[in-house]
N, C-alpha and C positions, 0 to 999 in steps of 0.2 A: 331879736327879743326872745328870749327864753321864759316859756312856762314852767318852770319849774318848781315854783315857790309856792306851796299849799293849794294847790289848783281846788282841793273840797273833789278830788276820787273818794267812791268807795268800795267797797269789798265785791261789789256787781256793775261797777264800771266796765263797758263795752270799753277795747280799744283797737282802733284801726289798726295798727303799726305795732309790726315786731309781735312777740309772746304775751301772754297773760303775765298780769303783774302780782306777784308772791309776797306774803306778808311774813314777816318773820319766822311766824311758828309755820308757814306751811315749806319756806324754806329748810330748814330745820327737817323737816318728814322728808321734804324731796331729799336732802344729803342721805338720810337715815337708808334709803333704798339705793344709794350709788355704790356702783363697782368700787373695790376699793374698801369699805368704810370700816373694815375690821383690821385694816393694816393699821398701826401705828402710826403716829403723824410725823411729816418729816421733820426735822430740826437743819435750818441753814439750807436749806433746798438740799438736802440728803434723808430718801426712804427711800423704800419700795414701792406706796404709791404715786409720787412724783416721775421716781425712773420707768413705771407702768405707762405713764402717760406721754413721758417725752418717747417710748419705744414708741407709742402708737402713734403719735402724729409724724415722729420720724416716717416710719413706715406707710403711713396713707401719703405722705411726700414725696416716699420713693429715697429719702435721703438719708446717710448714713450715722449722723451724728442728730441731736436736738436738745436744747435745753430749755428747761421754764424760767419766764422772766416774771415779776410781779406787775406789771407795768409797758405798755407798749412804749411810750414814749424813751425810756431807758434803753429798751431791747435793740431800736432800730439805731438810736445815736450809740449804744459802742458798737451795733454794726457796721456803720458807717466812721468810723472812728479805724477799727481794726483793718476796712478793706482803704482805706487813704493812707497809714502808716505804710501798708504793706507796697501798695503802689508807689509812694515818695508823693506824692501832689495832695493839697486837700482839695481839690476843687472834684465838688458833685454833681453832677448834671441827673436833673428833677423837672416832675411839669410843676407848672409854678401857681394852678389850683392844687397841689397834693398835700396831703395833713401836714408832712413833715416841714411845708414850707407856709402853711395857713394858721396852724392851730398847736403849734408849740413854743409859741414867743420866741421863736428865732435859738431854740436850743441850739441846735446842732454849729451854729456860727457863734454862739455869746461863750460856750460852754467849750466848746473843742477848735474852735478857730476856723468851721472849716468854711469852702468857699464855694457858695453855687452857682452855676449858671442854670437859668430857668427856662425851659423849653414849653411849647404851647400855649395855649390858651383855652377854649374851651372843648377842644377835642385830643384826643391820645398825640404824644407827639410820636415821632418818627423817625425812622433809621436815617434818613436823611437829612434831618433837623439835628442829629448827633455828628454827622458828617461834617458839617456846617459848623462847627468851632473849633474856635481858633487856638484854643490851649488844649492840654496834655487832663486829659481827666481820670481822678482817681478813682469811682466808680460812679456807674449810670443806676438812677433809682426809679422802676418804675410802679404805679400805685393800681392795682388791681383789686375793686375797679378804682376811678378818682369821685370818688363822693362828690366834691365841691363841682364836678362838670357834669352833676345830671345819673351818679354809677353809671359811667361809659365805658368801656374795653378797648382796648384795639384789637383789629382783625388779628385772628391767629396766623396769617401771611406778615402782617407787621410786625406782630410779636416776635416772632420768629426772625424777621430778621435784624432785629432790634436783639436778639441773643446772639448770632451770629457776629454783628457788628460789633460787641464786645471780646467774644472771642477772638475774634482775626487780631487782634491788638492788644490781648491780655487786660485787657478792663472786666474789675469784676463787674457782676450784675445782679442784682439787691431788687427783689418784688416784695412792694411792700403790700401782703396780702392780705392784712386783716382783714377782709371779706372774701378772700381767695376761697372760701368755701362756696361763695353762691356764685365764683364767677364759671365753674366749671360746665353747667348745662347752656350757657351760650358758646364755650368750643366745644362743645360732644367729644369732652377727654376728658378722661382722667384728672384727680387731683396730682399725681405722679408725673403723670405727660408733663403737664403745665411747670410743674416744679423742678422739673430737668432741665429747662431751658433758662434757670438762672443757676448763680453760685453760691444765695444766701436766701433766706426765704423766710419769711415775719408771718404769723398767721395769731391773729386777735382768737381766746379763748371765752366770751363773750358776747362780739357781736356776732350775729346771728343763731351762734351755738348756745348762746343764752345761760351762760354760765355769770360766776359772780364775780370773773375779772382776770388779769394774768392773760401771757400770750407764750408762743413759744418761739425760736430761732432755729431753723435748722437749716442744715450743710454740711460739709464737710469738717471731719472734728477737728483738724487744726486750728480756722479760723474760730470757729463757732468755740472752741475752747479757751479764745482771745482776748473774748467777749466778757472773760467771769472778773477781769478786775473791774474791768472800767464799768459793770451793771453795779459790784457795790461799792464804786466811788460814786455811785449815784442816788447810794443809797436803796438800792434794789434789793439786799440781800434781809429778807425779813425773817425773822423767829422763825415762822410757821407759815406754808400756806396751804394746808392742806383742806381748807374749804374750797378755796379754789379749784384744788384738784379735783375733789368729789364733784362739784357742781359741770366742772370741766367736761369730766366721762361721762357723767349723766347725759350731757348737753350733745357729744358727740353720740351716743345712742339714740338720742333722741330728734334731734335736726339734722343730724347730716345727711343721712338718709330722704328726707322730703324736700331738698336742697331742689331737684327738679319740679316738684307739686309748688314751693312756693313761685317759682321763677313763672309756668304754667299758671300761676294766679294773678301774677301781677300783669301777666299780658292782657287775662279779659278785662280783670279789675279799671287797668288803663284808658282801656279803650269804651270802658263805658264812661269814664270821667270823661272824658276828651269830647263826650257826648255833650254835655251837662255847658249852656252857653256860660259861657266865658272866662270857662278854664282852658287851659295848655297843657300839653303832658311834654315833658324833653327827659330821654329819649324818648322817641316815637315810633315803632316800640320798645318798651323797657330793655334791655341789654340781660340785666341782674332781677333780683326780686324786689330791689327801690326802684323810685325815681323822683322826677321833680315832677311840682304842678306848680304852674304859677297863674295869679287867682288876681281880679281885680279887684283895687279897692290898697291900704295903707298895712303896715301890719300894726298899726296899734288898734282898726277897729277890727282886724279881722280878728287880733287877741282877745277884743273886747267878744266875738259874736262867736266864736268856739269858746269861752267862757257860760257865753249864755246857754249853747249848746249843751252843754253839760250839765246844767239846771236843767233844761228844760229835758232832755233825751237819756240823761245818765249816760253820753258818749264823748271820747275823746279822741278826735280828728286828727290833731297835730301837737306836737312837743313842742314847736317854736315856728316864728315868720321873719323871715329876713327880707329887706329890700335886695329887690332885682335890677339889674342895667337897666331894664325896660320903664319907663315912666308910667308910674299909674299900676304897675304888676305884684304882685311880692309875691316870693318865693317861700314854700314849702315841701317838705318830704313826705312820700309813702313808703313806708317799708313793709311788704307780705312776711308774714310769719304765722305762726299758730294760734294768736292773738285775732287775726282778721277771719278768720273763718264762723265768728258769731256775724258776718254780716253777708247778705248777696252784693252783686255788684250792683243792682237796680236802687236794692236800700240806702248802699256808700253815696251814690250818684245821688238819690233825693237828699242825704244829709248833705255833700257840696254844693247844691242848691239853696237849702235853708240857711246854709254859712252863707252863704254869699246875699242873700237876702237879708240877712239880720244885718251885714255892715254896711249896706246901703243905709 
């Protein structure tokens, strides 16, 4: 159940999760001070500030080529498009919580034919779980971190040979990173390290980084140059997107940087909820700077009492509540960003009390 429909925020709403929220005009001031804003705007995904930005994420990558796309969903299906051409097979092997397989109405199969086999379940799958099928795969996709399982990782011994097991057999390897920025302080590496150990590499210009949308692709420029029919048979290839960009640089000056202070928040933040009876935190502890909490009680009265919340505190706890496997549970996210530092963890912990009292 998604909140997102006139909730009544206002211009001094506290929010838990993720950045402070921008209103127009203060968006507007924020671009007016980004790197960048005296270039000319690109036309067709061609400027100088665009090619500024794909050098720079190339570069924190470690990779040699990158382009911007308007749209994640685009980016990753003709990546995945371009490395199953090149292989001869469409078959992709994915966990089968990962965005690419939850939350895009089955693009990549309705749209390009392709064929996947689904690995895991609620934990990272495994080099050995890849081992274990039985057809010729045209590339392995893995989701760093998997949102839908909690932002879990797999150990940097699994990763690793989970890169390994593609190389020995020429299967590319596709990280789908759009949070690859905050998963870097639980391997104590490098965004470069991390990004070496695939062949294609998707990184969202938004989440976390808190920009106003767009992602980029990078690797190696052959395939990554592959890429540019099939994003505008998709309709990717827009006018202009040079807000994006502004917002983009801004966002990486501004976040990347505290990528370890937020992950360092979300651990205390956690473990005082996990306080608080009759909440759950998974993971425990957090991996990334989210996680899950799952909370007793239905989500349409928990909807109904973070509603009231907001009356009553001028604060917003959560974006939405989905039902969990658990009977009697629903699920919720935290996400640490620059947004949650108007609260302590003792204040978070008495507002998931009050939630939880109010839907009784």
């Amino acid at each position: 159940m998604h909140l997102r429909d006139d909730p009544g925020w206002r211009a001094d709403t506290r929010f838990l999760s993720h950045h402070e929220r921008l209103s127009a005009a203060e968006w507007l001031d924020r671009l007016r001070e980004a790197p960048g804003v005296d270039a000319l705007p690109d036309i067709y995904n061609e400027g100088p500030g665009l090619r500024e930005l794909e050098a720079e994420v190339a570069g924190l990558l470690g990779k040699p080529a990158a382009r911007f796309v308007a749209k994640g969903v685009i980016a990753q299906q003709a990546m995945l498009r371009v490395w199953t051409e090149r292989s001869g097979t469409p078959v992709v092997a994915l966990h089968s919580r990962s965005h690419i397989e939850l939350d895009e109405d089955g693009g990549y199969q309705r749209l390009h034919g392709l064929v996947p086999v689904r690995l895991g379940t609620w934990n990272p799958f495994t080099a050995a779980e890849l081992d274990a099928v039985a057809e010729r795969i045209g590339v392995v996709v893995v989701e760093l971190p998997i949102r839908r399982s909690g932002h879990k990782l797999p150990s940097w011994t699994e990763l690793t040979a989970i890169s390994a097991w593609c190389r020995e057999r020429g299967v590319p390897l596709h990280f789908d990173g759009a949070r690859l920025w905050e998963s870097a302080p639980f391997y104590g590496r490098s965004l470069a390290e991390i990004a070496a150990l695939a062949d294609s590499v998707y990184v969202s210009l938004y989440k976390t980084i808190g920009g106003l949308g767009g992602c980029v692709l990078a690797g190696e420029p052959a395939p990554i140059a592959r890429t540019r029919p099939w994003t505008t048979r998709h309709g990717g290839n827009l006018y202009t997107v040079f807000p994006y960009v502004l917002a983009a640089r801004a966002g990486l000056r501004e976040h990347l940087p505290r990528m370890a202070e937020y992950r360092e928040r979300a651990l205390g933040l956690a473990a005082a909820l996990a306080r608080v009876p009759g909440v759950r935190v998974a993971p425990e502890p957090p991996h990334t700077n989210a996680f899950q909490v799952y909370l007793p009680g239905t989500p349409d009265r928990l909807t109904a009492a973070n509603r009231k919340l907001l009356e009553r505190e001028n604060v917003w706890l959560f974006g939405n509540f989905t039902e969990s496997p658990v009977p009697g549970l629903t699920m919720a996210e935290v996400g640490v960003g620059s947004a949650t530092a108007a609260f302590t963890d003792d204040e978070a912990a008495g507002l998931f009390a009050a939630l939880l009292d109010e839907a009784r």
